[in-house]
Structures are given as structure tokens and as C-alpha cells.
mmCIF file of the C-alpha atoms, coordinates in Angstrom:
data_MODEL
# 
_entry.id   MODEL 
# 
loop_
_atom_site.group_PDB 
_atom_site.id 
_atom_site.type_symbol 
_atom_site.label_atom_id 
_atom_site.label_alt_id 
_atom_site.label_comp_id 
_atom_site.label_asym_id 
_atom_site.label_entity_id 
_atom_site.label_seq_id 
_atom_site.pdbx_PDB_ins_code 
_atom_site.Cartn_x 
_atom_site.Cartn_y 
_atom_site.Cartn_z 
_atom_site.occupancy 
_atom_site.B_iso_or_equiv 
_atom_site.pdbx_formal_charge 
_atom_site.auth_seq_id 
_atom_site.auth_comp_id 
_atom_site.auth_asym_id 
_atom_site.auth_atom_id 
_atom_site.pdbx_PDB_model_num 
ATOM 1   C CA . UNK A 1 1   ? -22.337 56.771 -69.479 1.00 0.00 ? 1   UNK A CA 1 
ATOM 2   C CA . UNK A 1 2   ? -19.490 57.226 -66.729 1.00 0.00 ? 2   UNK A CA 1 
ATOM 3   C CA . UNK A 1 3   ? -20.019 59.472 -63.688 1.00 0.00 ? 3   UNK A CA 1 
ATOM 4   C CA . UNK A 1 4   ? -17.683 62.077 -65.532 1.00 0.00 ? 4   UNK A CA 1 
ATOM 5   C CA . UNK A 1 5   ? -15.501 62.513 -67.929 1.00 0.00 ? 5   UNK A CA 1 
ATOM 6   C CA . UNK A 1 6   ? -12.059 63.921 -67.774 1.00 0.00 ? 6   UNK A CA 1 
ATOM 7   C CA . UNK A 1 7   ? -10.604 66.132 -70.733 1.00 0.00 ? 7   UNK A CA 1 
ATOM 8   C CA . UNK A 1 8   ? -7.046  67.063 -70.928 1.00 0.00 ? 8   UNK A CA 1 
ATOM 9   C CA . UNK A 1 9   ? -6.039  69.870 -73.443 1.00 0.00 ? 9   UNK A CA 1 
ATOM 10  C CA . UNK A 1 10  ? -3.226  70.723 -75.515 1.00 0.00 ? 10  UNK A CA 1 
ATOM 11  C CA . UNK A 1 11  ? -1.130  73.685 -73.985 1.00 0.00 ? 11  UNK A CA 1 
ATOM 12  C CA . UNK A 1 12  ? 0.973   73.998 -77.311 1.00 0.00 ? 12  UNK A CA 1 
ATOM 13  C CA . UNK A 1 13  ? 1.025   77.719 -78.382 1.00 0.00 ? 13  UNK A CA 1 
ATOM 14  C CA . UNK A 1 14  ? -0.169  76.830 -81.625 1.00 0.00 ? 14  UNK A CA 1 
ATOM 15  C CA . UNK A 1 15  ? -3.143  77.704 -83.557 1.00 0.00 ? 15  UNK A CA 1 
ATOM 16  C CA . UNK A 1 16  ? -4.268  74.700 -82.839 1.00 0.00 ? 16  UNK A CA 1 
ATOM 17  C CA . UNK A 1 17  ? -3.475  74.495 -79.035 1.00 0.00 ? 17  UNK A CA 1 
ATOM 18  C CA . UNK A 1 18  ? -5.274  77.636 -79.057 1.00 0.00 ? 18  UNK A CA 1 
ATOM 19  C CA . UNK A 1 19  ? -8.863  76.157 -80.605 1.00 0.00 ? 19  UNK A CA 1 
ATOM 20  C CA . UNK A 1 20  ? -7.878  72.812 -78.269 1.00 0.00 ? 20  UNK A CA 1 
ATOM 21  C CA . UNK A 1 21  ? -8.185  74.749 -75.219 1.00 0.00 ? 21  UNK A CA 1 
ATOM 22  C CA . UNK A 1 22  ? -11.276 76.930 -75.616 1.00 0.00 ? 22  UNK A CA 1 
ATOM 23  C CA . UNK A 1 23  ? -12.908 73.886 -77.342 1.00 0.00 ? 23  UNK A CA 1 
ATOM 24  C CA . UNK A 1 24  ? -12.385 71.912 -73.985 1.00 0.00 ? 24  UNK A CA 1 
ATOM 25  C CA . UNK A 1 25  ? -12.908 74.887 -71.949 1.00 0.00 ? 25  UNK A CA 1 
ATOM 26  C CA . UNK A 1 26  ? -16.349 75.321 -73.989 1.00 0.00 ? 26  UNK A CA 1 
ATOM 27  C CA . UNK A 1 27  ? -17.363 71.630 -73.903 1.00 0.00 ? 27  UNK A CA 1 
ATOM 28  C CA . UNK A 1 28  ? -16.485 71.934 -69.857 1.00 0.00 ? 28  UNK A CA 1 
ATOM 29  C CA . UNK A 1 29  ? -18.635 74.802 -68.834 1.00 0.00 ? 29  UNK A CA 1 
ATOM 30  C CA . UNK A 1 30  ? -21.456 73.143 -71.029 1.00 0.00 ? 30  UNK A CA 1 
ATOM 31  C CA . UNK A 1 31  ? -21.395 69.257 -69.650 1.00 0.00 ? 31  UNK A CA 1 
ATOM 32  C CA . UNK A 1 32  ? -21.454 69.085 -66.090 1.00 0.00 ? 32  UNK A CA 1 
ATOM 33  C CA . UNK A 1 33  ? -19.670 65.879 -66.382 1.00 0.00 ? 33  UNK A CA 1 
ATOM 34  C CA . UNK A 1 34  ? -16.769 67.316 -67.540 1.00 0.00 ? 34  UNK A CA 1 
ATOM 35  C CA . UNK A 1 35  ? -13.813 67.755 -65.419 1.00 0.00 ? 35  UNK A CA 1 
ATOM 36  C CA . UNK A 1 36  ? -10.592 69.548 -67.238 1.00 0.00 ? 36  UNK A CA 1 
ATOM 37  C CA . UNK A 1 37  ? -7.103  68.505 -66.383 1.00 0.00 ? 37  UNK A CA 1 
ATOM 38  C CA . UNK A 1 38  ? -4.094  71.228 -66.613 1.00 0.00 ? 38  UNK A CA 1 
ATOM 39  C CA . UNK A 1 39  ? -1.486  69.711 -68.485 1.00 0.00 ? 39  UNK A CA 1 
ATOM 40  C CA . UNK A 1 40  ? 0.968   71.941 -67.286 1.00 0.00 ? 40  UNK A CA 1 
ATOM 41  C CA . UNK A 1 41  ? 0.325   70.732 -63.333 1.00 0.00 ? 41  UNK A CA 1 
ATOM 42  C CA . UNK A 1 42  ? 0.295   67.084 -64.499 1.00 0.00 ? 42  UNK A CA 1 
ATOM 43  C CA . UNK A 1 43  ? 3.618   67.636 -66.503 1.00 0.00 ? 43  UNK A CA 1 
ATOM 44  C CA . UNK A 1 44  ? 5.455   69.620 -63.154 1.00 0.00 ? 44  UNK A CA 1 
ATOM 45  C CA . UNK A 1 45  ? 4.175   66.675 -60.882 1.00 0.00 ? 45  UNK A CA 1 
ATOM 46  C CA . UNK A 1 46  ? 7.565   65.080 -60.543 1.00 0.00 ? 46  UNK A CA 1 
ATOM 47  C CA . UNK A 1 47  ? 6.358   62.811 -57.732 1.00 0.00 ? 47  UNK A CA 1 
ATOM 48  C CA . UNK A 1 48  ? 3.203   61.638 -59.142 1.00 0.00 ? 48  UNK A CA 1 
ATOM 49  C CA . UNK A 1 49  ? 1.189   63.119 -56.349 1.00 0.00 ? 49  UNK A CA 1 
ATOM 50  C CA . UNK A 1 50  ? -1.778  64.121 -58.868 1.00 0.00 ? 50  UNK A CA 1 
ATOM 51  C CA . UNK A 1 51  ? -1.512  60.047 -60.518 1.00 0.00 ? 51  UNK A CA 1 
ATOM 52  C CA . UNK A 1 52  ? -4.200  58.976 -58.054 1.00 0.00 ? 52  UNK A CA 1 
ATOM 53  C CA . UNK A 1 53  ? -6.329  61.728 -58.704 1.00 0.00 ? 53  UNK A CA 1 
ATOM 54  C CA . UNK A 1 54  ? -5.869  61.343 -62.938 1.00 0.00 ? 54  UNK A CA 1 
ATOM 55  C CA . UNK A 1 55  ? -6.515  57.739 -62.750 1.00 0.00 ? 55  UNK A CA 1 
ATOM 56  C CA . UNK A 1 56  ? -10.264 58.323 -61.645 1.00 0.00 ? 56  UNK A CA 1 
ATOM 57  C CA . UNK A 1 57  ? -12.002 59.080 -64.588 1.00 0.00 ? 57  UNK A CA 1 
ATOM 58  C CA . UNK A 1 58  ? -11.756 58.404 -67.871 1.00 0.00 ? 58  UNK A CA 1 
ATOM 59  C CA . UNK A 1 59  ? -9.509  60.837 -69.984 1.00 0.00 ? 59  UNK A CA 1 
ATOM 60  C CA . UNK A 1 60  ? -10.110 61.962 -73.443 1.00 0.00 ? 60  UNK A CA 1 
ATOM 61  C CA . UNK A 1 61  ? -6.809  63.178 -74.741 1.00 0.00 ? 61  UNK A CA 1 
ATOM 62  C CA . UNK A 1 62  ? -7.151  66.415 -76.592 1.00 0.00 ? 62  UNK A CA 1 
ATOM 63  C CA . UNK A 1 63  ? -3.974  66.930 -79.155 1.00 0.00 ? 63  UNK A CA 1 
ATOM 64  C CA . UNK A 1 64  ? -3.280  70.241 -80.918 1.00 0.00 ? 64  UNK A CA 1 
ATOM 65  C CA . UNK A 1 65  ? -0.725  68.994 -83.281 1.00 0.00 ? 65  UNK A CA 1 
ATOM 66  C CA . UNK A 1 66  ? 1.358   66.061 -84.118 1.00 0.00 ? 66  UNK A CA 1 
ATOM 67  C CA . UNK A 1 67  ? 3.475   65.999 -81.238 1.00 0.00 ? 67  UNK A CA 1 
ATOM 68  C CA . UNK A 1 68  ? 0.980   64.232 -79.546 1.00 0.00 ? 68  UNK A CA 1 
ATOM 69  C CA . UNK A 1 69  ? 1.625   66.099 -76.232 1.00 0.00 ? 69  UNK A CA 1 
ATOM 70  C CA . UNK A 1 70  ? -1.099  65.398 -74.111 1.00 0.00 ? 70  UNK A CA 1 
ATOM 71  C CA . UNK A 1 71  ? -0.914  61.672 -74.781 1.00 0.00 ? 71  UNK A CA 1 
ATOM 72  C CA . UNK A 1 72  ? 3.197   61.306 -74.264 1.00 0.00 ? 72  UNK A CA 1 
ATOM 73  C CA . UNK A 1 73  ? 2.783   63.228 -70.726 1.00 0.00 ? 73  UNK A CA 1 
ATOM 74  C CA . UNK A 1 74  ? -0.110  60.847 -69.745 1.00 0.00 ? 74  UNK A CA 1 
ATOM 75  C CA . UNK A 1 75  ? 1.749   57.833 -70.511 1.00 0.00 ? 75  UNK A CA 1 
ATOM 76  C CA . UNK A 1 76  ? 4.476   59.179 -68.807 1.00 0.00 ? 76  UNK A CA 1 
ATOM 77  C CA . UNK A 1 77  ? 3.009   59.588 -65.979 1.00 0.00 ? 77  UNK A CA 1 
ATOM 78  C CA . UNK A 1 78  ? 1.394   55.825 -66.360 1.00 0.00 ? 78  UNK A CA 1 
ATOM 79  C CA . UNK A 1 79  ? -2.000  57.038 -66.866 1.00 0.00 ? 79  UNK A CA 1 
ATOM 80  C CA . UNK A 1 80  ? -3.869  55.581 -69.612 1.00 0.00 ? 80  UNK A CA 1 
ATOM 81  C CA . UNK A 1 81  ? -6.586  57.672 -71.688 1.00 0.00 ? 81  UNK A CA 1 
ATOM 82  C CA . UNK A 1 82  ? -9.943  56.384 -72.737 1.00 0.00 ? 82  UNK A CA 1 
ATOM 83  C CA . UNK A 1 83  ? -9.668  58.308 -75.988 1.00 0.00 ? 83  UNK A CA 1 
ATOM 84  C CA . UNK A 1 84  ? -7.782  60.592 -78.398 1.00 0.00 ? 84  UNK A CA 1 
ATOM 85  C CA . UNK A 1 85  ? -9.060  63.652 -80.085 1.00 0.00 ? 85  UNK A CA 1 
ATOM 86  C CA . UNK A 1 86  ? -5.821  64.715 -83.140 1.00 0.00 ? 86  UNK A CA 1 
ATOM 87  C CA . UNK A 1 87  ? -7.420  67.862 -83.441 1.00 0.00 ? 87  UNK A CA 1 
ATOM 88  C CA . UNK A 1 88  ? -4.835  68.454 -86.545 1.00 0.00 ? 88  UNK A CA 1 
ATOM 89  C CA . UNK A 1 89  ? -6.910  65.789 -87.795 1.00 0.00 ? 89  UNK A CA 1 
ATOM 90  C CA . UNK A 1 90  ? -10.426 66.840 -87.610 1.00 0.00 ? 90  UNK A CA 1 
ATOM 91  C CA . UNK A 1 91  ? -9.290  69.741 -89.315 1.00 0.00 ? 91  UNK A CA 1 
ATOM 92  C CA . UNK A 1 92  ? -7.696  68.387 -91.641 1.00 0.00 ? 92  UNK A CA 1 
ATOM 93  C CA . UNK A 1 93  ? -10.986 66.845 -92.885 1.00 0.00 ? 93  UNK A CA 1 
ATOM 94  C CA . UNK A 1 94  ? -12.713 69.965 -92.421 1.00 0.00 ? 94  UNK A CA 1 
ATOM 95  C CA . UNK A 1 95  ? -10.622 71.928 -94.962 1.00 0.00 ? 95  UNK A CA 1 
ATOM 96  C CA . UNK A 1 96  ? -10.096 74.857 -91.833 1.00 0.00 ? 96  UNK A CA 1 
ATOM 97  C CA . UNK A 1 97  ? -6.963  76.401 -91.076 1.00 0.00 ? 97  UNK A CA 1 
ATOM 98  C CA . UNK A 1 98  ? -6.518  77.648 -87.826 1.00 0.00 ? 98  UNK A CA 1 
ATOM 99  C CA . UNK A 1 99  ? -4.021  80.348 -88.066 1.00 0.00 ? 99  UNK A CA 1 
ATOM 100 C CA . UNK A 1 100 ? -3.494  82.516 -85.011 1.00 0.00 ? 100 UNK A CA 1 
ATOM 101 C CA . UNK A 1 101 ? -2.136  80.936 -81.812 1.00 0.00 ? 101 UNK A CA 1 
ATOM 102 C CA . UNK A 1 102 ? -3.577  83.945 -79.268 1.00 0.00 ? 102 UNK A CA 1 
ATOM 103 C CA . UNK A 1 103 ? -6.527  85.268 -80.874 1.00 0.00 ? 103 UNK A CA 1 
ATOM 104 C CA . UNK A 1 104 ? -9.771  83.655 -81.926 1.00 0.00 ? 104 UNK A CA 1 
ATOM 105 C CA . UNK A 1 105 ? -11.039 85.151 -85.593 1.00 0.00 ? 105 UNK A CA 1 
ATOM 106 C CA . UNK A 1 106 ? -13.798 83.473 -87.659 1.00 0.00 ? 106 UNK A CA 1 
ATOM 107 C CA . UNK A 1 107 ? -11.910 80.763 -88.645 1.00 0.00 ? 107 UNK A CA 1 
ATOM 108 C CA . UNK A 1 108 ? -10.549 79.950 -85.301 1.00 0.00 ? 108 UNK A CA 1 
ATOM 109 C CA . UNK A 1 109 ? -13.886 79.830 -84.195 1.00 0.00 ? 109 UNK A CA 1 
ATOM 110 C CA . UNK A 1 110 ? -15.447 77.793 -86.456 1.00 0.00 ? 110 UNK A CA 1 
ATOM 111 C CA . UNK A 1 111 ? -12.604 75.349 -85.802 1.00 0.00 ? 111 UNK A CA 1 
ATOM 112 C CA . UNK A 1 112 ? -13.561 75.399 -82.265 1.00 0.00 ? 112 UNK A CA 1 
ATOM 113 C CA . UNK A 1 113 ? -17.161 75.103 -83.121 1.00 0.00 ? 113 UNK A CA 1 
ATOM 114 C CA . UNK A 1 114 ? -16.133 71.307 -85.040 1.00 0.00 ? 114 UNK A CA 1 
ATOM 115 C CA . UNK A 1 115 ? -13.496 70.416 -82.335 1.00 0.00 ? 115 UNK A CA 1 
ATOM 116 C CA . UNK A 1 116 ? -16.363 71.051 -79.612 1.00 0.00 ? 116 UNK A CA 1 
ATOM 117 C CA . UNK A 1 117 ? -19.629 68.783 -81.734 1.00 0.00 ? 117 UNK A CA 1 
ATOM 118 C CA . UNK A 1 118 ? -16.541 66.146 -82.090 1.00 0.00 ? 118 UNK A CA 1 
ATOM 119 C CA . UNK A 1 119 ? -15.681 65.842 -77.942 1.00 0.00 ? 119 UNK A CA 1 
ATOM 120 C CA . UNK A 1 120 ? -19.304 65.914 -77.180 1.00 0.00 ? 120 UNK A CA 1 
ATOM 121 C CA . UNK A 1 121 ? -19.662 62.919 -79.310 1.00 0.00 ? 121 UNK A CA 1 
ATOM 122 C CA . UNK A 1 122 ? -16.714 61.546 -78.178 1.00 0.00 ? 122 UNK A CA 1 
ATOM 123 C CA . UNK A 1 123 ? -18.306 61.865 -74.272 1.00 0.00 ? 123 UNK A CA 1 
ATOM 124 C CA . UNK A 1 124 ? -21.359 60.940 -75.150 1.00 0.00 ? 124 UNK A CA 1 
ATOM 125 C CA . UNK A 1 125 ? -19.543 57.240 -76.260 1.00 0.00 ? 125 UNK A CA 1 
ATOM 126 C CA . UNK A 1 126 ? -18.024 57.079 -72.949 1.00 0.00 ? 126 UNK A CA 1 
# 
């Protein structure tokens, strides 16, 4: 396993942005190899200043929707990620909904509750 482990969230303001973040934030404050990147810092950096920084560890991409976000500012930004979790897709196979974009109910959290046991596997394989 790598020193640590970079995850980069969706910002959307989705439901699924929503359980994206506080599944990373979770995951974060549980692994102490787990550093969190703010997408909306790496998206303002106009002059790269941060690229140096992002290229250090290894980045799992964390997507709220199809968009893709996190991914299409990363390669922007020519920084390559080491993986990419479609949260829209682990839900999708889960049968959950998320449904509120700014509050968490039980739903929301038991989406965050898969998202989370799916990055920690996902770290684990890095």
C-alpha cells in the first residue's frame, strides 16, 4: 500500500454530491492515509500552482453523477487519477435513491454507508 492516498470529491449539489462528500469526508477522518482534495481550489487554480502538489499521491476520483466532474477537472489540469468511484453507479446496483442534496435522511445515509465500504476497498487496492 502507498504512503497515502488522495480522494477528491464531487462538489455537485446533488443528492449524490451530497453522499460523495460526507462519504469521503467519513472515509478521511477514519484512514489516516487519506488526504482530501477540494475540488473547488483545484478548479480556481488557473496557474496550476496546486499541479505539483496533486501529482503526489495517488487520486481516487469520487463522481456524484454522470458528469464526471471530478475526473474532467483532473485531466484538465493534467493530473491523472489512480481510480474512479461513479457513485451514480454503486447506487445504482444498490437499488438506493439518494434524494436530498443538503440534508442526510436514512436513505442518504445508508448510501453513504455503501459509498464509504466501496472507497475503503478501493484504498485498500492501492
Amino acid at each position: 500500500m502507498v504512503d497515502k492516498i488522495a480522494i477528491a470529491s464531487c462538489n455537485g449539489m446533488s443528492p449524490n454530491g451530497l453522499v460523495s462528500r460526507v462519504a469521503c469526508g467519513d472515509c478521511r477522518e477514519e484512514n489516516e492515509n487519506v488526504i482530501s482534495i477540494c475540488m473547488g481550489s483545484t478548479s480556481a487554480d488557473i496557474d496550476g500552482g496546486n499541479n505539483e502538489m496533486l501529482k503526489k499521491f495517488p487520486i481516487i476520483a469520487v463522481n456524484g453523477c454522470r458528469g464526471n466532474c471530478v475526473n474532467k477537472i483532473l485531466e484538465a489540469k493534467g493530473i491523472e487519477v489512480a481510480d474512479t468511484l461513479p457513485v451514480y453507479e454503486v447506487l445504482e446496483d444498490s437499488c438506493l435513491v439518494a434524494m436530498d442534496p443538503f440534508r442526510l435522511g436514512e436513505v442518504e445515509e445508508e448510501c453513504v454507508r455503501i459509498i464509504k465500504e466501496e472507497l475503503n476497498l478501493r484504498i485498500k487496492e492501492l
